[in-house]
GUBA-721894 format. One record per residue (C-alpha): x negated, y negated, z; residue in three letters. Coordinates in steps of 0.2 Angstrom, whole numbers, padded with zeros to 4 digits. Layout:
REM GUBA-721894
+-------+-------+-------+-----+
:    px :    py :    pz : res :
+-------+-------+-------+-----+
:     X :     Y :     Z : ALA :
...
+-------+-------+-------+-----+
END
This chain:
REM GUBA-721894
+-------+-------+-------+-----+
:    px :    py :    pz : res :
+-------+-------+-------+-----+
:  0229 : -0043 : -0129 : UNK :
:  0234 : -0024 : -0124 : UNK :
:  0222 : -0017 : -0135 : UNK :
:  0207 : -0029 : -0129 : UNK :
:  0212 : -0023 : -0112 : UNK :
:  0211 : -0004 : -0116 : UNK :
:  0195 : -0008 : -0127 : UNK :
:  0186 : -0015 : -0111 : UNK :
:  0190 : -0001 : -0100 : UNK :
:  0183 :  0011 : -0110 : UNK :
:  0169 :  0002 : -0111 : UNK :
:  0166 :  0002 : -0096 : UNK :
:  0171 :  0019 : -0092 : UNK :
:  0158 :  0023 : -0104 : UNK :
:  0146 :  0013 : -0095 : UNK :
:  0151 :  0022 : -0078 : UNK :
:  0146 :  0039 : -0088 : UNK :
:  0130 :  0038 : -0095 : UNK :
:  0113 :  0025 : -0093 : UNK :
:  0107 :  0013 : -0104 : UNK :
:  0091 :  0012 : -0113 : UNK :
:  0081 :  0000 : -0103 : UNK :
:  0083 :  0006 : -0085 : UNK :
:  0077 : -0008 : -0070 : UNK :
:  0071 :  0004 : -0055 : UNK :
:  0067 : -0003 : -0037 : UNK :
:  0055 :  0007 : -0030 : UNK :
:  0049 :  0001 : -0012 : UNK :
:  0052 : -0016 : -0015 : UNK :
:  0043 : -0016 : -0033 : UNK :
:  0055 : -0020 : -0046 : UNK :
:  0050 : -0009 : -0064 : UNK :
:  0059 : -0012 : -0080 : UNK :
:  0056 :  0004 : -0091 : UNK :
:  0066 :  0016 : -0104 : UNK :
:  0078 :  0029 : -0101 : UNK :
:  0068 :  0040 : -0112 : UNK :
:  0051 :  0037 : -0100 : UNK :
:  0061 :  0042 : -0085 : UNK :
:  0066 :  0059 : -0093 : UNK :
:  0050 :  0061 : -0103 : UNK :
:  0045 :  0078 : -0092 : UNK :
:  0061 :  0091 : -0090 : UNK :
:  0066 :  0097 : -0073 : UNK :
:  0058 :  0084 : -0062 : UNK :
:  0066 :  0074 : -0050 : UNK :
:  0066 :  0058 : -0061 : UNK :
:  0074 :  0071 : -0078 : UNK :
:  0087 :  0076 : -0067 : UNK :
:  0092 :  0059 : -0060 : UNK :
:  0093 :  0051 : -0076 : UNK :
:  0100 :  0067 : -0086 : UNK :
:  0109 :  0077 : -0077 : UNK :
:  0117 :  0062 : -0067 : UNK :
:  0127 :  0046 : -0070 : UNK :
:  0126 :  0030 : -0065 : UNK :
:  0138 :  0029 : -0053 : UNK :
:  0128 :  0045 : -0042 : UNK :
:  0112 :  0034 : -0039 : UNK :
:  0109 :  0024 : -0025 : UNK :
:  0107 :  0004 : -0030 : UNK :
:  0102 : -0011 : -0022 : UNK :
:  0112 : -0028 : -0021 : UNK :
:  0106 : -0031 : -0039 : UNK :
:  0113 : -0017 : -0048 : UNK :
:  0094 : -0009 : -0050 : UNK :
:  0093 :  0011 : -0046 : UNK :
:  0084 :  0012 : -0031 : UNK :
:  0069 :  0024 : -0023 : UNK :
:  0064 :  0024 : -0007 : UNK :
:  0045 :  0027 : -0011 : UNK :
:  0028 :  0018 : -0012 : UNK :
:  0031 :  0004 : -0025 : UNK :
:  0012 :  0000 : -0029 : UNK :
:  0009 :  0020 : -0034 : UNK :
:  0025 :  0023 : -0045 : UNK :
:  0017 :  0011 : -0058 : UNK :
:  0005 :  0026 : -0058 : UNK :
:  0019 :  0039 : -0058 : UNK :
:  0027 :  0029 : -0074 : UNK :
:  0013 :  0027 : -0082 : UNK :
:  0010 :  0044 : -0082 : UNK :
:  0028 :  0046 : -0088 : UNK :
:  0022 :  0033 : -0105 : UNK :
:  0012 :  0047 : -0112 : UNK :
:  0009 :  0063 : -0101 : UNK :
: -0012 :  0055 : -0099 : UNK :
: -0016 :  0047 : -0081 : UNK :
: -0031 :  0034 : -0081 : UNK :
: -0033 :  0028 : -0063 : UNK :
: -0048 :  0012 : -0060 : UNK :
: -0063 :  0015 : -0053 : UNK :
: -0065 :  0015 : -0036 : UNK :
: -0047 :  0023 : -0032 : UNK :
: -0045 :  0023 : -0015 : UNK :
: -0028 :  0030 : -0016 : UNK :
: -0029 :  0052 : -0023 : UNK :
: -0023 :  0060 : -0011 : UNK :
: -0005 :  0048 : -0009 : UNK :
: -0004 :  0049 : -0027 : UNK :
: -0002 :  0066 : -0027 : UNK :
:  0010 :  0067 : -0013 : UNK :
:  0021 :  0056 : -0024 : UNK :
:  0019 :  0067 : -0040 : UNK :
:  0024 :  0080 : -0030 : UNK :
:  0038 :  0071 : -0024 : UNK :
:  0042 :  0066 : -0041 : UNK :
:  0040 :  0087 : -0045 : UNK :
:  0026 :  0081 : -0057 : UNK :
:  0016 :  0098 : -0055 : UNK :
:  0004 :  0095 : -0069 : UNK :
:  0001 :  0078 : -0062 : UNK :
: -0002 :  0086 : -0045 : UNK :
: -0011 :  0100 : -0050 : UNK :
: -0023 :  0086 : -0057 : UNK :
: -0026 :  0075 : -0043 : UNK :
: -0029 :  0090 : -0031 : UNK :
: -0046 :  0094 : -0024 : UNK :
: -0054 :  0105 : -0035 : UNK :
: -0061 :  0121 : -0025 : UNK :
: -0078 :  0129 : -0032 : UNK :
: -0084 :  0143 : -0029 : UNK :
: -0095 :  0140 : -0015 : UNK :
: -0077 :  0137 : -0009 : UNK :
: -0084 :  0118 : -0007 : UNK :
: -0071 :  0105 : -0011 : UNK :
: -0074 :  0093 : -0026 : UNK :
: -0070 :  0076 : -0021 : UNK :
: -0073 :  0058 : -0032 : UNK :
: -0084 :  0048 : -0020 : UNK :
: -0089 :  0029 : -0026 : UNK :
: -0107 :  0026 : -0030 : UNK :
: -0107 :  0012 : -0023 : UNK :
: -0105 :  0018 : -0005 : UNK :
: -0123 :  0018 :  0002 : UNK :
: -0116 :  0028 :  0017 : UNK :
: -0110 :  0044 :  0009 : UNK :
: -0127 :  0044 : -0004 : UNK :
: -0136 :  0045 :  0011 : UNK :
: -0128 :  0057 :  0022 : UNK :
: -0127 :  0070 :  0009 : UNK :
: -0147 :  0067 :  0005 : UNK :
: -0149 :  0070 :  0022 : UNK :
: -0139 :  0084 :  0023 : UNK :
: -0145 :  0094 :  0009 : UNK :
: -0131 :  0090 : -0006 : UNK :
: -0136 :  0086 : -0024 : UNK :
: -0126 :  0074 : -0036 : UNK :
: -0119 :  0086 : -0048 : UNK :
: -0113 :  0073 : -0059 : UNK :
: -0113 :  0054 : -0062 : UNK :
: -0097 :  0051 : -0053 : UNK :
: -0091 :  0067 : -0042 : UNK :
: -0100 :  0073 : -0026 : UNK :
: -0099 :  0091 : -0019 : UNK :
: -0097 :  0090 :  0000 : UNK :
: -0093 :  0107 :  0012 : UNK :
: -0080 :  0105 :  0022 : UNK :
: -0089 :  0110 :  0037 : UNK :
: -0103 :  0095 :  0032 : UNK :
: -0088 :  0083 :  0029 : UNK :
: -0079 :  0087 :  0045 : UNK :
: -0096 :  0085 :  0052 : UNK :
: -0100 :  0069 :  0043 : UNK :
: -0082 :  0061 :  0049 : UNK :
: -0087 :  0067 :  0068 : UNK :
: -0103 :  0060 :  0069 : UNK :
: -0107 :  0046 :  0079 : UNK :
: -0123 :  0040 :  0071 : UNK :
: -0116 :  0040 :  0056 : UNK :
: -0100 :  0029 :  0063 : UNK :
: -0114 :  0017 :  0072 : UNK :
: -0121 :  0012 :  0055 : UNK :
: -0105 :  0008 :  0048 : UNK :
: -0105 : -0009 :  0056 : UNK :
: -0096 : -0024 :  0053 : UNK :
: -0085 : -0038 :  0056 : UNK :
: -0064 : -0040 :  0053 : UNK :
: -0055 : -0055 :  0055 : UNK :
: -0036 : -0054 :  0061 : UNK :
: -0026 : -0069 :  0055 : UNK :
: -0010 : -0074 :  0059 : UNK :
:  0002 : -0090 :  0055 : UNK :
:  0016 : -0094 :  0066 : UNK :
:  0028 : -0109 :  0072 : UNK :
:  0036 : -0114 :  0088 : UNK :
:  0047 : -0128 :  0093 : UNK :
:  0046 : -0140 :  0108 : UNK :
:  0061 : -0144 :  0114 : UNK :
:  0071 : -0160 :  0115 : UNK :
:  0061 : -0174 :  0127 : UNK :
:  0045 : -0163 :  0126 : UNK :
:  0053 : -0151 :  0137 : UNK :
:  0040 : -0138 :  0148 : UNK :
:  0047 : -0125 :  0137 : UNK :
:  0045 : -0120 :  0120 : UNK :
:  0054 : -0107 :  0108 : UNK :
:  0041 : -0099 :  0099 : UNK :
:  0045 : -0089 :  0082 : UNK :
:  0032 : -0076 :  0076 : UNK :
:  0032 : -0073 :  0055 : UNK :
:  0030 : -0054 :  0052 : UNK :
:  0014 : -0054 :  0042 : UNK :
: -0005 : -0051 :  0050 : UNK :
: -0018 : -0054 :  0039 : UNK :
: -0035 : -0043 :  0038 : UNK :
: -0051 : -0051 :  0030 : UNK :
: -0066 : -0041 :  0028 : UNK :
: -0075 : -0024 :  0019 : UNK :
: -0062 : -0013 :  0015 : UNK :
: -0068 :  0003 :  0019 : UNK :
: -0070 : -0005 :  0036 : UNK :
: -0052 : -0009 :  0037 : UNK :
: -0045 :  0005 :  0031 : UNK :
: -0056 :  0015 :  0043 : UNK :
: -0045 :  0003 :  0056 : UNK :
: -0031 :  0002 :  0051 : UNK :
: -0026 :  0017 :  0038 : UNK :
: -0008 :  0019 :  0032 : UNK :
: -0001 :  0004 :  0041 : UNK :
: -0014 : -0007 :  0030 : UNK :
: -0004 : -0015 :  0015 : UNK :
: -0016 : -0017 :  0000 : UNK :
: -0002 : -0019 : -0012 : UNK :
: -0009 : -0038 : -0017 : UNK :
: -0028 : -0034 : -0018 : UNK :
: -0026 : -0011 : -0022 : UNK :
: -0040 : -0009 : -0034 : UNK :
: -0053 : -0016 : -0024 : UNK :
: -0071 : -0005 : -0020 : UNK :
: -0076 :  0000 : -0003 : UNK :
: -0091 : -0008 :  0001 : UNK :
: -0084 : -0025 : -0008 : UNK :
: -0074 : -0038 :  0002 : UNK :
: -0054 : -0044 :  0001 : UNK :
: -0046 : -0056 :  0012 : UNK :
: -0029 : -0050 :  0004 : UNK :
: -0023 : -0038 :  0013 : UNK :
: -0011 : -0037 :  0027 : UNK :
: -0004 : -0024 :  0041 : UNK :
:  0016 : -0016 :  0039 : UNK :
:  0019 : -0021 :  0058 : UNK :
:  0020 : -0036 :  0068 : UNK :
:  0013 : -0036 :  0083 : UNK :
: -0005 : -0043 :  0087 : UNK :
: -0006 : -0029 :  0101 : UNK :
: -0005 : -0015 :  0090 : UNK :
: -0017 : -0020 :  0081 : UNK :
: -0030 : -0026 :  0094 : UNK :
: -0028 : -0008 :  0099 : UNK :
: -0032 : -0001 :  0085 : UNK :
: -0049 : -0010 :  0083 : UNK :
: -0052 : -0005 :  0102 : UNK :
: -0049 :  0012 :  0098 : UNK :
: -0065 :  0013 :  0084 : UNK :
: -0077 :  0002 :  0093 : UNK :
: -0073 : -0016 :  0089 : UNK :
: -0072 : -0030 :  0102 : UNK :
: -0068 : -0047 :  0100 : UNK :
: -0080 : -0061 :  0099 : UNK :
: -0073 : -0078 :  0091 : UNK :
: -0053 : -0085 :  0091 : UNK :
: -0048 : -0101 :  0084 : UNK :
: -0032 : -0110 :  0082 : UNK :
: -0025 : -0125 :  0073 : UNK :
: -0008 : -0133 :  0076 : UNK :
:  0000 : -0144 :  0064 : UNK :
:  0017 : -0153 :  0067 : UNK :
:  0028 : -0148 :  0052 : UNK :
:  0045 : -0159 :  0056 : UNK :
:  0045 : -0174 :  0068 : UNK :
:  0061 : -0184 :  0069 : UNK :
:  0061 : -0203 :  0075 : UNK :
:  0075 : -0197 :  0084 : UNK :
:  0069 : -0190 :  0100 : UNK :
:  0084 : -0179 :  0105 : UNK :
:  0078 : -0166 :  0091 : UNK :
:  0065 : -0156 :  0091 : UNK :
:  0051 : -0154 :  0082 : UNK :
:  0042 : -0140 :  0075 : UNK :
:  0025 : -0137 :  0074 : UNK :
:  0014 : -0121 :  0064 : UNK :
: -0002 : -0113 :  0069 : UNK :
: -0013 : -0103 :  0062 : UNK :
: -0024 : -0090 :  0072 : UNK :
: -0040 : -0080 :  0068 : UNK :
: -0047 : -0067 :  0078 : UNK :
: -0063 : -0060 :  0074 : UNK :
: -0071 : -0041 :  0079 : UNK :
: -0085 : -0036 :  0079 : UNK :
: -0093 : -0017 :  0079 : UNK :
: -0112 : -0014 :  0080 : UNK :
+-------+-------+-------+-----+
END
């Protein structure tokens, strides 16, 4: 019995010292299940030296026992793929450049940044991959005097950009509707009192175009259940990192939407015969905004 004793704790001394070959990561929420030798794949990045040049019991975890990163968990599947076989194939339509390569160079990925940079030419214009499908970029860079220099990448000067972003004709076409949703529940209190406890469920839906919305909304958009989708196509998916309808009422105030239709529905979720308890109802709310 001794020497099963001794046997298990070098086992798991060993196990303290050095990682296993299938590594489960939470990244941001996003649970990955990938190989040691993937995570170390590119020498002197932050990933290399977390899972060679560390042990087990140096990384951060959560309550399941998986190594934990506080970054975005919808781009890492990039970052790993990347990790697979040193190639990056993004989809089309990738809304999402710029972020990616603030995570690569988190992840001190240089030849993965260096990638995903803007490429300069040498009319010092910068190289950006603008969707085909967005009839408002074609047209302002006709207008302005650009060419297509390839099937997929358009050249735009910054000053022509900045002053594409600035202009408020341009911003006057790009109308539209976005419809806020939002579920909660409250209770009436016992003998269908005057008051009522009302609790609020931290999600906010967005429905509509989705370069509308993340014209509105930006970084505090989550698109992790619809990410792929193309600008000038339309997702009712998506929903906002905060939790307050002001906030984002303002934000639609702020580009030049106002709101021109609300509805509700209430549904009583739990009624009890006895009338000492209280019942709960849900509702669900839509908001709809309009810019023209």
């Amino acid at each position: 019995m001794a020497l099963v004793d001794s046997a298990c704790i070098n086992n798991c001394k060993d196990s303290d010292s050095s990682f296993s070959e299938i590594i489960e990561l939470n990244v941001g929420g996003q649970v990955y299940v990938t190989r040691h030798t993937t995570l170390t794949a590119v020498p002197d990045t932050l990933l290399w030296n977390m899972f060679s040049q560390k042990t087990p019991k140096d990384l951060a975890r959560d309550s399941k026992g998986r190594y934990f990163l506080d970054r975005d968990g919808f781009l890492f599947r990039y970052i790993l793929d990347y990790l697979r076989d040193l190639n990056l194939v993004l989809p089309d339509y990738f809304p999402e450049k710029c972020r990616l390569q603030r995570e690569a160079e988190f992840f001190q990925l240089h030849d993965l940044s260096k990638h995903l940079s803007p490429k300069v030419c040498k009319e010092d214009s910068i190289g950006e991959d603008i969707s085909q499908g967005d009839p408002e970029e074609a047209a302002f860079l006709s207008s302005a005097g650009g060419s297509i220099t390839s099937m997929e990448t358009l050249r735009l000067v910054p000053s022509v950009r900045s002053a594409h972003l600035r202009s408020p004709s341009l911003e006057s076409r790009r109308s539209g509707y976005i419809t806020i949703g939002y579920r909660g529940s409250y209770t009436i209190g016992r003998d269908i009192q005057t008051d009522a406890k009302f609790r609020r469920v931290a999600r906010i839906t967005v429905c509509g175009k989705t370069s509308l919305a993340k014209e509105v909304f930006g970084d505090t958009l989550n698109e992790s259940r619809d990410p792929d989708r193309p600008p000038e196509r339309y997702t009712s998916r998506y929903y906002l990192k905060f939790n307050f309808l002001e906030q984002a009422f303002d934000k639609l105030t702020d580009v030049g939407f106002h709101m021109v239709a609300c509805s509700s529905t209430g549904t009583c979720a739990y009624a009890s015969n006895d009338p000492s308890e209280d019942k709960v109802w849900t509702s669900y709310t839509e908001y709809v905004f309009c810019r023209e």
